[in-house]
C-alpha positions in Angstrom: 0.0 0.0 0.0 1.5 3.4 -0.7 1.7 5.9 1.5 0.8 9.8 0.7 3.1 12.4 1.4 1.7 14.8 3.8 3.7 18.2 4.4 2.2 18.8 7.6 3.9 16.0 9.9 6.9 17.7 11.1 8.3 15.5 13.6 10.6 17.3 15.5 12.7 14.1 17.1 13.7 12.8 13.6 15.1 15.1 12.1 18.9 15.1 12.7 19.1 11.2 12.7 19.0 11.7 8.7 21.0 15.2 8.3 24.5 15.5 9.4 25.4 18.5 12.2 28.1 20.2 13.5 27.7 19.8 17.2 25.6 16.3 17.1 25.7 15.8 20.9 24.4 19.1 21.6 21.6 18.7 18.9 20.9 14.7 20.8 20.5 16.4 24.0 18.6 18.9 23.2 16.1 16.8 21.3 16.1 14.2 24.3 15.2 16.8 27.0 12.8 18.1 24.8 11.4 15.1 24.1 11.9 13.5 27.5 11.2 16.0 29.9 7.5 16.1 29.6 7.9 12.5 29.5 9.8 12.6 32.4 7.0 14.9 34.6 4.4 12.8 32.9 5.5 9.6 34.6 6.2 11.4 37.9 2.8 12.7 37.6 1.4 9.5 36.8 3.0 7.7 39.4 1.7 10.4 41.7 -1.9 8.6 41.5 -0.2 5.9 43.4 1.3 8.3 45.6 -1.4 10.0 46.8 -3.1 6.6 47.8 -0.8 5.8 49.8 -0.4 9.3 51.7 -3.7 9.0 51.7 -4.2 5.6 53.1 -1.2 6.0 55.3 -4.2 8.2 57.5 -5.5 5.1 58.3 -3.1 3.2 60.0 -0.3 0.9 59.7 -2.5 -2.1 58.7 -4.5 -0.3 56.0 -0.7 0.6 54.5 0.5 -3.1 54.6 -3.1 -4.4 53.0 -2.5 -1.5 50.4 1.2 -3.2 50.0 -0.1 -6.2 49.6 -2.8 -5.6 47.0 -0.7 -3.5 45.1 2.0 -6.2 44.5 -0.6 -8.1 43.1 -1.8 -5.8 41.5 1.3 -4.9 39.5 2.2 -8.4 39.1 -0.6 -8.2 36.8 -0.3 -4.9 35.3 3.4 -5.9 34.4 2.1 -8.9 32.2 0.1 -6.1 30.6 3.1 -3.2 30.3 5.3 -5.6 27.8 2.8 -5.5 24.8 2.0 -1.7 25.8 5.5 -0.9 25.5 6.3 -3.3 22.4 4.1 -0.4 20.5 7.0 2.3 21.3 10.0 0.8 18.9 7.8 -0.4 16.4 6.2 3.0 15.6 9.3 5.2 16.4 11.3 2.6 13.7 8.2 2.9 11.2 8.5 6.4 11.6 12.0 6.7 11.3 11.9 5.1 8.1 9.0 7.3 6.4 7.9 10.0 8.6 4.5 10.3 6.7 3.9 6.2 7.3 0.5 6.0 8.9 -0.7 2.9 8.2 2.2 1.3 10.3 1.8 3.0 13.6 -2.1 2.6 13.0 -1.8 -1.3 13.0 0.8 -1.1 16.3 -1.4 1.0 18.2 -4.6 -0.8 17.6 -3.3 -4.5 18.2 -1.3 -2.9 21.1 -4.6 -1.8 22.5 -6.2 -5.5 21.5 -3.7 -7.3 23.5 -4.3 -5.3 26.8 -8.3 -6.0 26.2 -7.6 -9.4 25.6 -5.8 -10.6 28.6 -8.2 -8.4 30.9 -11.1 -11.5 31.7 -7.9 -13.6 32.6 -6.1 -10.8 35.0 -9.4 -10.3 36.6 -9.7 -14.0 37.7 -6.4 -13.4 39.2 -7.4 -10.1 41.0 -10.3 -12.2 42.8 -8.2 -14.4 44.2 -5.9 -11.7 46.0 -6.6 -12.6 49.5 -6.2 -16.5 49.0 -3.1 -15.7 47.6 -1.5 -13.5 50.1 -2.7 -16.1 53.0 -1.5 -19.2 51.2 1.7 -17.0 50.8 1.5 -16.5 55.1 0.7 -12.9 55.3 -0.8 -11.3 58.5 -4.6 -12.6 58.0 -5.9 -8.8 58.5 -4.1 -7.2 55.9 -4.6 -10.1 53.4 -8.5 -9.9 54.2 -8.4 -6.0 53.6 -6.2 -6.5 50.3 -8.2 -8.0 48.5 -11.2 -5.8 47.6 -9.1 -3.2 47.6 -7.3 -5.0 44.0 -10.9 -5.4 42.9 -11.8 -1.9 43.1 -8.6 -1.1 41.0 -9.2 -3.7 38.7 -11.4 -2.0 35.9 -8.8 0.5 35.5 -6.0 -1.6 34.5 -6.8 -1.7 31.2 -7.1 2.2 30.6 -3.9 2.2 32.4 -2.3 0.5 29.8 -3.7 1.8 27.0 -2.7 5.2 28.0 1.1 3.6 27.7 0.5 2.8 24.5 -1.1 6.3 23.8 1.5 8.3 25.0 4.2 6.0 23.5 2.5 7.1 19.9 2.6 10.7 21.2 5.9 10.8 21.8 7.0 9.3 18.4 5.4 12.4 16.9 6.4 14.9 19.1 3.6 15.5 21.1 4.3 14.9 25.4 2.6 18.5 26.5 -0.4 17.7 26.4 -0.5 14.2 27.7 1.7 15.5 30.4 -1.2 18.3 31.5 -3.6 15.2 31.1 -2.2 13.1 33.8 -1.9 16.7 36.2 -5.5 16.5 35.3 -6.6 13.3 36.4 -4.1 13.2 39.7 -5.5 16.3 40.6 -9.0 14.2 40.5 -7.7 11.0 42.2 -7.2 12.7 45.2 -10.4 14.3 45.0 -12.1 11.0 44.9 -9.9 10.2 47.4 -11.0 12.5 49.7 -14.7 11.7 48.9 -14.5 7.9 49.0 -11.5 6.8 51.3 -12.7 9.2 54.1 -16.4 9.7 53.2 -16.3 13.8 53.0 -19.3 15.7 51.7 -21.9 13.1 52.3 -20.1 10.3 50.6 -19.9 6.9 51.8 -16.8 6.2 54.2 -14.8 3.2 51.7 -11.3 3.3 52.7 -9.2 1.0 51.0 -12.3 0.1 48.6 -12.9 4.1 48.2 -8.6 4.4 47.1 -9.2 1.4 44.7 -11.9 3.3 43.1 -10.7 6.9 42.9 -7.5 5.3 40.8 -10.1 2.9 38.4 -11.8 6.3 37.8 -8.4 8.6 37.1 -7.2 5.8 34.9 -10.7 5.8 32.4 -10.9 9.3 32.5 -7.3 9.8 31.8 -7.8 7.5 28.3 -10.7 8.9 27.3 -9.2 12.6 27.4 -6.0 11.1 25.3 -8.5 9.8 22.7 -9.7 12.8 22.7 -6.7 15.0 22.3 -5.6 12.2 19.7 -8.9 12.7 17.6 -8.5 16.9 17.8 -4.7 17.3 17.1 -4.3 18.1 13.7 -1.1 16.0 13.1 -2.2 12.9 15.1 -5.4 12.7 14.2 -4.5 12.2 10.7 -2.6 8.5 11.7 -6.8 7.5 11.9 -6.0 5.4 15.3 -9.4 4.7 16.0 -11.4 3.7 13.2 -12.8 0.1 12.3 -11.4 -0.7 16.2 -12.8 -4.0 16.1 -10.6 -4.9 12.6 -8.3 -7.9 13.0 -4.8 -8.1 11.7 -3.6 -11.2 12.9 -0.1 -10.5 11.5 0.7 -7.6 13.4 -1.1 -8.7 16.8 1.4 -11.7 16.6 4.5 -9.1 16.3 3.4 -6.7 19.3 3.4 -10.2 21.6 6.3 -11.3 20.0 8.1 -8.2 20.9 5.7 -7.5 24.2 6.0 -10.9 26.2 9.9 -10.5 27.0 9.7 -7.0 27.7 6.8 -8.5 29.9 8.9 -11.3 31.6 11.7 -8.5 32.0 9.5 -6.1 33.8 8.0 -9.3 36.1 11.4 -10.2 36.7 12.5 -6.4 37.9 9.5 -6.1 39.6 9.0 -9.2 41.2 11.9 -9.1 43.0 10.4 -6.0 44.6 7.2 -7.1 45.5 9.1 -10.4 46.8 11.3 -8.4 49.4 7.4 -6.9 50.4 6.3 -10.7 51.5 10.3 -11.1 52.9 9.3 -8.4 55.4 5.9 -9.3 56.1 7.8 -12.5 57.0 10.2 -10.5 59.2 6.9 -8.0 60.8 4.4 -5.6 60.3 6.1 -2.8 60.8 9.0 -3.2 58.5 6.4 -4.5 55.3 4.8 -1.1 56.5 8.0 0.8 56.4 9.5 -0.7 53.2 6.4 0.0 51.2 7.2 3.9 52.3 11.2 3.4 51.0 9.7 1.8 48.4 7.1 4.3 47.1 9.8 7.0 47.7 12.9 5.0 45.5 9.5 5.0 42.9 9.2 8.2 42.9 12.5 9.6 42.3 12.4 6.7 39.5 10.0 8.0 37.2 11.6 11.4 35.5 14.6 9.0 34.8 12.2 6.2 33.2 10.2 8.9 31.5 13.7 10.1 30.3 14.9 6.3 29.1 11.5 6.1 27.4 12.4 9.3 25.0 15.8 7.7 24.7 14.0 4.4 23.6 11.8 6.7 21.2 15.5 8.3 19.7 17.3 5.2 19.4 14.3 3.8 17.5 14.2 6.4 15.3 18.0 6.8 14.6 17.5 3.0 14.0 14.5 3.1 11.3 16.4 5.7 9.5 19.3 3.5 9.3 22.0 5.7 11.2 24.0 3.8 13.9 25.9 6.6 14.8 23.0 8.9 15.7 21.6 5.5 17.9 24.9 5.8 19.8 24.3 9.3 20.5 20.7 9.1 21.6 22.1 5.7 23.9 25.0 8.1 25.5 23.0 11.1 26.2 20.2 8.9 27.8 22.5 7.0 29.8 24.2 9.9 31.4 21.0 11.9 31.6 19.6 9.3 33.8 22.5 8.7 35.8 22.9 12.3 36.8 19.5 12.6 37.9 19.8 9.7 39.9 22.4 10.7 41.9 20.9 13.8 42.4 17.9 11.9 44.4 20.3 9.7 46.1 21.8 12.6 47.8 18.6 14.1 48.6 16.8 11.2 49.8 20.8 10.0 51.9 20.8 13.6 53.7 17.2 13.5 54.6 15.3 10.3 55.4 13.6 11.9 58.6 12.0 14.5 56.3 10.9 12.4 54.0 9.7 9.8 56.2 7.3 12.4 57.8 5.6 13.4 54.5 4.2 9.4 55.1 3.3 8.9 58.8 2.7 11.6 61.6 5.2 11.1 64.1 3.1 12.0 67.1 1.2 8.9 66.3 2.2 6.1 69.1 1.3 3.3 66.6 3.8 5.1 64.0 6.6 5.4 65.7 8.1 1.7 64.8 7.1 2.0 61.2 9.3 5.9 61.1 12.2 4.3 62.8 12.6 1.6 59.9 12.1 3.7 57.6 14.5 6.2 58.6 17.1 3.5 58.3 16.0 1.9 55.0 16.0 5.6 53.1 20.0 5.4 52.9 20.3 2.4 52.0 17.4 2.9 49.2 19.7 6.3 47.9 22.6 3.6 47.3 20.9 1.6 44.5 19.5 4.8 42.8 22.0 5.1 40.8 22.3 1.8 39.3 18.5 1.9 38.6 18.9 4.7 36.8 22.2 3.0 34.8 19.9 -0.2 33.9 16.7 1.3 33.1 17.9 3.5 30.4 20.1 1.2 29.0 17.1 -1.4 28.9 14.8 1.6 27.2 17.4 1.7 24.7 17.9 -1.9 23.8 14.1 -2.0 23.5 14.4 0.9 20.8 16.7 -1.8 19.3 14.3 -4.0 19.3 16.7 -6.0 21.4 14.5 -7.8 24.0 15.5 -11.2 24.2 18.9 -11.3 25.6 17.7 -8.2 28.7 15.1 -10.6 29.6 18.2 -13.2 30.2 20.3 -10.8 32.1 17.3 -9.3 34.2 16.6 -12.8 34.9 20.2 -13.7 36.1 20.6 -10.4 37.9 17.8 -10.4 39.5 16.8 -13.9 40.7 20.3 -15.8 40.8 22.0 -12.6 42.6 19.3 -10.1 44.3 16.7 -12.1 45.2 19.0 -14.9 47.1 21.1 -12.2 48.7 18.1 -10.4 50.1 16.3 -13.9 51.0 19.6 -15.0 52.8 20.6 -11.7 54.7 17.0 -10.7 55.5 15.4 -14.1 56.7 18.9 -15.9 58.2 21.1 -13.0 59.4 21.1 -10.6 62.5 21.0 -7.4 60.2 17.0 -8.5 59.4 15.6 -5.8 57.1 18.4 -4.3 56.2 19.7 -7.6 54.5 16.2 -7.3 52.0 17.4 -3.7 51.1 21.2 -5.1 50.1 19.6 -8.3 48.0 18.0 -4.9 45.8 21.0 -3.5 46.0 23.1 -6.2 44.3 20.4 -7.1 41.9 20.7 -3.1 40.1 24.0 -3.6 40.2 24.4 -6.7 38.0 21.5 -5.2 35.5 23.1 -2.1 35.0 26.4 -3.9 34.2 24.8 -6.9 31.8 22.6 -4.3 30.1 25.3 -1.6 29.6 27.5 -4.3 28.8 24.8 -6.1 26.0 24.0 -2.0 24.5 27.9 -1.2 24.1 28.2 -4.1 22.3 25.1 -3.9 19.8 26.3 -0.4 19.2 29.9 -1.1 18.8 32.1 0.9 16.1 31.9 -1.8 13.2 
């Protein structure tokens, strides 16, 4: 099928992967901040939805907090199953892109069977969703919080799908140039999580009083309103509209469905096996107490947070080495790999210091202090803040380097490495040092810590080598 030539699509992010320039590395990092930036905030924001539940929920007392820990590994154990075909969608429009800037037809086809496969395995994660409190019992949580947990993942449950699709959205956004407006969409619909929030969780204004039921809902709602604004903004925008993402929705293409879970399930598998590991040091601690599954949700949630402007950053660098790599320009790949890479590293050690010098501040934001039935939960997570600031750093090493494989279209051999890093070195040294040593907690936080550190080096390792000087 040919493709007509339409003068108006002037994608910004393109452009110098085909012309050459006299200060390339200046030209890459400007593009990538441009690009990445409102990525960045967008994913910060984003992330913020969870944020604010548990802020939110942390009102309610230590058990609410560990039932919301609990449902929410669950939760994401799902959603991560989900994020691999959402993400496939990113290096196979920025590559059809960087081929023919005016292809439409291409990114059309991604987008749609991206969106398919999310709707597809949504009967199946639901079956799982129901089954949250068995699981964390047979699993030997603390009977209460399992019990609380598991409406808690049903109310969130009709959002994961949105959720999704609004990766997939904004992945297609950013290909084209376009991460303002999605990034004031997500301000948008936080903004309106914690309004529900503060209707349903705490029954304000004559609303019924639904706690962890009332944060599950509030997040469901901010994820469905969030997609339909995007498909909305996609349907006005005079350049994106004209890819035609939504019509004949219900049109199979076999062909490319099969290619987004080719691509999707190991970027799938790798994201499980990341964050896995994470939600296993959550049932390590509820093994060790209470308090410290309680506190390392909080070091968790905070080590999240400072994540997300780096992954929002590694997602525009997957979008440039995609592009670079469609056009057929290896050099110009290298480039958008290096600035990444050091963009996200110096970000990253930024948080590290911030969140080293001042884990008492932070910790406060999560728990009041003059509480009696806080005080345990603030004094291990004082402690576990330092040692969270020490893997920053190689997060922020692995993740863009994995963001940049994946605009490679290399996913296989990360899924290996993630896999080795993770559950033959992180997940052993955290199991051992936390469950059979005298340092307890702290050994769960330096299983984490190992784990990032092998990923960073096997992935950096695998992207110097696919981008070698031939």
């Amino acid at each position: 099928m040919s493709v007509p030539s339409n003068p108006e699509l002037n994608i910004t992010p393109e452009e110098d992967v085909h012309a050459p320039s006299k200060t390339p590395w200046r030209d890459e990092l400007k593009a990538t901040l441009l690009l990445g930036v409102p990525m960045g905030l967008t994913q910060l924001v984003q992330f913020s939805i969870n944020t604010v539940d548990v802020l939110m929920i942390g009102r309610l007392g230590p058990e609410a907090l560990a039932a919301s820990s609990l449902g929410l590994v669950i939760f994401f154990a799902i959603w991560m199953l989900g994020f691999g075909p959402a993400m496939a969608v990113s290096p196979m429009v920025s590559q059809a892109l960087g081929a023919n800037k005016n292809d439409f037809q291409n990114p059309r086809r991604s987008v749609r069977m991206g969106v398919w496969t999310v709707a597809l395995m949504f009967p199946f994660a639901m079956v799982v969703m129901a089954s949250t409190t068995m699981i964390a019992l047979a699993l030997g949580m603390p009977e209460g919080a399992a019990r609380l947990a598991g409406p808690y993942v049903m109310a969130l449950g009709p959002g994961l799908p949105f959720a999704l699709s609004v990766i997939i959205l904004r992945n297609f956004l950013a290909a084209i140039d376009k991460t303002r407006i999605p990034l004031l969409i997500i301000c948008v619909t936080t903004i309106m999580n914690a309004g529900f929030n503060y209707l349903l969780i705490y029954g304000n204004l004559g609303f019924p009083r639904l706690e962890l039921i009332g944060a599950g809902i509030a997040s469901s709602l901010s994820h469905i309103i969030g997609f339909l604004l995007l498909v909305l903004y996609i349907q006005q925008d005079k350049i994106a509209r004209q890819f035609d993402l939504f019509s004949n929705p219900f049109r199979t293409d076999w062909p490319r469905l099969r290619e987004v879970v080719r691509l999707g399930w190991p970027i799938s598998v790798t994201t499980v096996f990341e964050g896995m590991l994470f939600n296993a040091c959550v049932f390590l601690m509820g093994r060790i107490g209470v308090n410290e599954m309680a506190a390392f949700q909080i070091g968790i949630n905070v080590a999240a947070l400072t994540f997300m402007v780096p992954f929002g950053l590694s997602m525009a660098g997957s979008v440039r080495v995609g592009l670079a790599t469609g056009a057929g320009n290896k050099q110009a790949a290298r480039r958008a790999a290096g600035v990444s890479i050091g963009l996200c590293t110096v970000i990253m050690m930024f948080w590290a210091l911030i969140v080293g010098l001042f884990p008492r501040q932070i910790a406060g934001l999560y728990l009041q202090g003059d509480v009696e039935a806080n005080k345990a939960v603030l004094t291990f997570v004082i402690g576990f803040l330092p040692i969270a600031a020490a893997f920053m750093v190689f997060d922020g090493v692995q993740v863009a380097a994995n963001q940049c494989l994946r605009g490679l279209k290399d996913v296989r051999m990360p899924m290996i490495f993630t896999g080795i890093s993770y559950w033959l070195i992180g997940f052993p040294v955290a199991a051992g040092f936390g469950l059979y040593t005298s340092i307890g907690a702290n050994g769960v936080w330096l299983g984490l810590v190992s784990g990032l550190a092998a990923a960073s080096i096997l992935l950096g390792g695998r992207l110097l080598w696919l981008l070698r000087v031939d």
